[in-house]
C-alpha positions in Angstrom: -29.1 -103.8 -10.2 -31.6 -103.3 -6.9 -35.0 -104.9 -6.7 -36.7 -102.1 -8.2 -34.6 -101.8 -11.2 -35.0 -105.3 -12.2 -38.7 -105.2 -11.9 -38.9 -101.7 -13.9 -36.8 -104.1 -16.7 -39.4 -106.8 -16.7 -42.4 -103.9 -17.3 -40.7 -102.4 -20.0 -40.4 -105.7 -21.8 -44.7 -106.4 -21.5 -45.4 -103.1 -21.8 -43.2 -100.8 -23.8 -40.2 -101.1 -26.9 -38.4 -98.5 -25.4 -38.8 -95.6 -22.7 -40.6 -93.2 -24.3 -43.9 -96.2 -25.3 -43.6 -97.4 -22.0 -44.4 -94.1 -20.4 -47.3 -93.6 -23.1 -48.6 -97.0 -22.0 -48.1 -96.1 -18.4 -50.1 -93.0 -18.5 -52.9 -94.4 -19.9 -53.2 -97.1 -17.8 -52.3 -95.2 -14.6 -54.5 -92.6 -15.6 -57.6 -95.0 -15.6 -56.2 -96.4 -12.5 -57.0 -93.3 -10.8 -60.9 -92.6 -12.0 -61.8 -95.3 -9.5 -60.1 -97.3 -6.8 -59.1 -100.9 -6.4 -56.3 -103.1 -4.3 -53.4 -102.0 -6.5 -54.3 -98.2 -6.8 -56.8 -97.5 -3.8 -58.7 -95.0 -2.9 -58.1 -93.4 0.7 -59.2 -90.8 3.1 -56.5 -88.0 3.5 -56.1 -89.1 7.3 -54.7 -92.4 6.1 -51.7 -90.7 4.4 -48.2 -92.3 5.8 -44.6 -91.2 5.7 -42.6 -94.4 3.7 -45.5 -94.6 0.7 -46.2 -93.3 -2.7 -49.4 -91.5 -3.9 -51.4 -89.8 -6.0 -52.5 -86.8 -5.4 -55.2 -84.6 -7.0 -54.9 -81.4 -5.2 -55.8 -77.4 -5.6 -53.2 -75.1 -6.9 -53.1 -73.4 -10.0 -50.2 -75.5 -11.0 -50.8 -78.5 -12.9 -47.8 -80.0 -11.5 -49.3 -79.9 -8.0 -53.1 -80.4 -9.0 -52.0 -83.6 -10.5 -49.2 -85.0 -8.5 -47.2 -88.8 -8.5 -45.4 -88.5 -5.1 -43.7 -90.4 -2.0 -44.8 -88.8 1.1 -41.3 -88.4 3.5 -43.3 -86.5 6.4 -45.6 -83.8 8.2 -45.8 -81.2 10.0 -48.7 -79.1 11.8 -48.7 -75.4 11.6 -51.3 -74.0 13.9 -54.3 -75.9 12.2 -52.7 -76.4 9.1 -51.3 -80.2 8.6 -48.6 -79.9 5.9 -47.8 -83.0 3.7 -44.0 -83.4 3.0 -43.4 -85.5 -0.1 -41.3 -85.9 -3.2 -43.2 -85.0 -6.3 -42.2 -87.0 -8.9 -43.8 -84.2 -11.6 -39.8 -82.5 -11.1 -37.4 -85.4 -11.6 -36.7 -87.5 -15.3 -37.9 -90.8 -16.1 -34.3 -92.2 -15.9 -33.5 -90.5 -12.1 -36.6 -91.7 -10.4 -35.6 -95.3 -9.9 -32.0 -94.6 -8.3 -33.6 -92.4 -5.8 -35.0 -95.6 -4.3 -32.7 -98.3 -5.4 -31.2 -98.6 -1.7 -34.5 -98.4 0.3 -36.3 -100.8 -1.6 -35.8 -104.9 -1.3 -38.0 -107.7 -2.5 -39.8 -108.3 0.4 -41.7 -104.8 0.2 -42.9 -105.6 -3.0 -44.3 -109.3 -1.6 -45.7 -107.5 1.5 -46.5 -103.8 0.2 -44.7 -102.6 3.3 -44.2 -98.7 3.8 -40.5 -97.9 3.1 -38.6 -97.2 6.1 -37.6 -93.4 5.7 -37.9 -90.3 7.1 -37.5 -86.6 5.3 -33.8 -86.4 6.2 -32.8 -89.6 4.7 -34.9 -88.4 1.2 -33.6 -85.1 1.3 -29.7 -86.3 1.5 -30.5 -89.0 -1.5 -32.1 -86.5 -3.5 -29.3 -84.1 -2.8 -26.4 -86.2 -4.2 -28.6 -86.3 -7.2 -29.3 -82.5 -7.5 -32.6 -82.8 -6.9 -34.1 -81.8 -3.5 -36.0 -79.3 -4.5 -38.8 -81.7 -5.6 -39.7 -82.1 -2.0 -42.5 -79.5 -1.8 -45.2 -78.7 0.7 -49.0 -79.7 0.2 -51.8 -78.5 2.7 -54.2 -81.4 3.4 -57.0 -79.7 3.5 -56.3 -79.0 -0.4 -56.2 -82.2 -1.3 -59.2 -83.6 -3.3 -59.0 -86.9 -3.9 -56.0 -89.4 -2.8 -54.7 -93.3 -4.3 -52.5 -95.0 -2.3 -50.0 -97.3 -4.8 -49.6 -100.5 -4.3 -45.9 -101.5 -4.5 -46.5 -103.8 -7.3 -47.4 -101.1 -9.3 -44.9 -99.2 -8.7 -42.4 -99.7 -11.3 -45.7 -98.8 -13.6 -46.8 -95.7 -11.7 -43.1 -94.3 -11.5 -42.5 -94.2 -15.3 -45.9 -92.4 -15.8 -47.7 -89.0 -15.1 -51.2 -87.3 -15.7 -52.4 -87.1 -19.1 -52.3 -83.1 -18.3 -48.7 -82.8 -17.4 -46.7 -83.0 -20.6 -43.7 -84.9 -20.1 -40.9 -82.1 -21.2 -37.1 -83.4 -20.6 -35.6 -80.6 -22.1 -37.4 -78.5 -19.5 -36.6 -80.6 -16.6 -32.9 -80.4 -16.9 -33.2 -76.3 -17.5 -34.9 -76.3 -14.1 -31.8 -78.8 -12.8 -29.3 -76.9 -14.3 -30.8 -72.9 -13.0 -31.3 -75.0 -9.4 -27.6 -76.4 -9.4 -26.4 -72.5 -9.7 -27.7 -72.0 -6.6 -28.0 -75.4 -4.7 -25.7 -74.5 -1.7 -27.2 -71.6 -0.4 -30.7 -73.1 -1.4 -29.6 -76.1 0.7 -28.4 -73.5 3.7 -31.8 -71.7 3.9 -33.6 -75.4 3.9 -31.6 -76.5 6.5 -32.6 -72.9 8.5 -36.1 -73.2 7.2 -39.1 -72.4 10.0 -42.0 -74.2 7.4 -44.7 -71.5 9.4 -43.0 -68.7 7.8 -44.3 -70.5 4.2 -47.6 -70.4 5.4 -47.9 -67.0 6.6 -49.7 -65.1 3.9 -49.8 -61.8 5.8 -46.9 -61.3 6.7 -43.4 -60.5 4.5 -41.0 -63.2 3.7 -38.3 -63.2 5.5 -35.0 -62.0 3.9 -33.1 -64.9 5.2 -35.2 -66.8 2.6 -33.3 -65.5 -0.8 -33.8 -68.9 -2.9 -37.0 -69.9 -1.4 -38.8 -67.2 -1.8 -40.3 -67.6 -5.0 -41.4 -71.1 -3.8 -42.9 -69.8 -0.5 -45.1 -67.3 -2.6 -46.0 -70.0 -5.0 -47.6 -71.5 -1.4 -48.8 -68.4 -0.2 -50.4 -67.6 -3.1 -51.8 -71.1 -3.7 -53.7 -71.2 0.0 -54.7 -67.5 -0.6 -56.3 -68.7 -3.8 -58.1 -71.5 -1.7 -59.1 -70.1 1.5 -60.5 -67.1 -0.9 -63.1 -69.5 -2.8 
């Protein structure tokens, strides 16, 4: 059992009987966490975003899913004056997956010194891939974000067993969307791999046919920064 596991253990002893009160705690608490900022749940301007931590994000798109996201942020990119956020929202993955994905990144030490994890978008995506699961790597324009925590590693084994008091928690659902992704992770994984991330953004012209799989997420971002650049 890695670091993070056997701290997530200890929380659930204080704060929950099983899994299902110890996200009900966490939500709460989280959720009050994030109406003001202090050294464990802070507060930060969108510039101070870095790949290797985990956020909060509140952010505009008609989803709740992304206006109200838990994430780990695995990397950017700029697209002519866009700057794209890369990170792994935690709103797409069950309670009992979210741990694993960061069993072998995290040791003791970051929890003592709150350090950034050492990881890039690559090493994510393949993790998340043995898992089924890359698909919760998603896109988010900064200049669509509203309001930003940064979580303090203590907190983490709190803030990953939690959500938004808005996003109902629906396992059922979650494994429907893992089980229609599976059908089609190969070729999904062969147009990511291809993937020009300017093409997403590009909400004049037609998506390209090379993007089969991702098309319906590309117009989900189209649609979302048509939505805000039309306020």
């Amino acid at each position: 059992m890695g670091a993070l596991q056997e701290r997530i253990k200890l929380n659930q002893k204080v704060f929950g009987k099983n899994i299902v009160d110890f996200y009900k705690s966490n939500v709460i608490f989280m959720v009050d966490k994030y109406s003001k900022s202090d050294d464990m749940c802070t507060a930060i301007s969108i510039s101070d975003i870095t790949t290797g931590r985990f956020y909060f994000f509140h952010y505009q798109d008609p989803s709740n899913w992304m206006k109200y996201s838990p994430v780990f942020v695995v990397g950017f990119k700029q697209i002519r004056d866009l700057k794209i956020i890369l990170a792994l929202n935690f709103n797409f993955i069950p309670l009992e997956i979210r741990a694993g994905i960061f069993d072998k990144f995290i040791i003791e030490r970051n929890f003592k010194d709150d350090d950034s994890l050492e990881v890039d978008f690559q090493g994510v995506y393949r993790e998340l891939l043995k898992f089924g699961f890359e698909y919760s790597i998603v896109e988010y324009n900064a200049i669509q974000l509203n309001l930003v925590h940064q979580i303090n590693l203590e907190l983490l084994p709190r803030f990953l067993y939690s959500s938004h008091p808005k996003n109902t928690y629906d396992p059922n659902k979650l494994m429907e969307i893992w089980t229609k992704k599976l059908e089609t992770r190969k070729e999904r994984h062969e147009e990511m791999m291809s993937a020009i991330l300017s093409e997403f953004y590009d909400v004049t012209g037609a998506i390209s046919e090379k993007y089969e799989q991702l098309e319906s997420h590309i117009k989900r971002l189209q649609n979302s920064l048509n939505k805000f650049m039309n306020k």
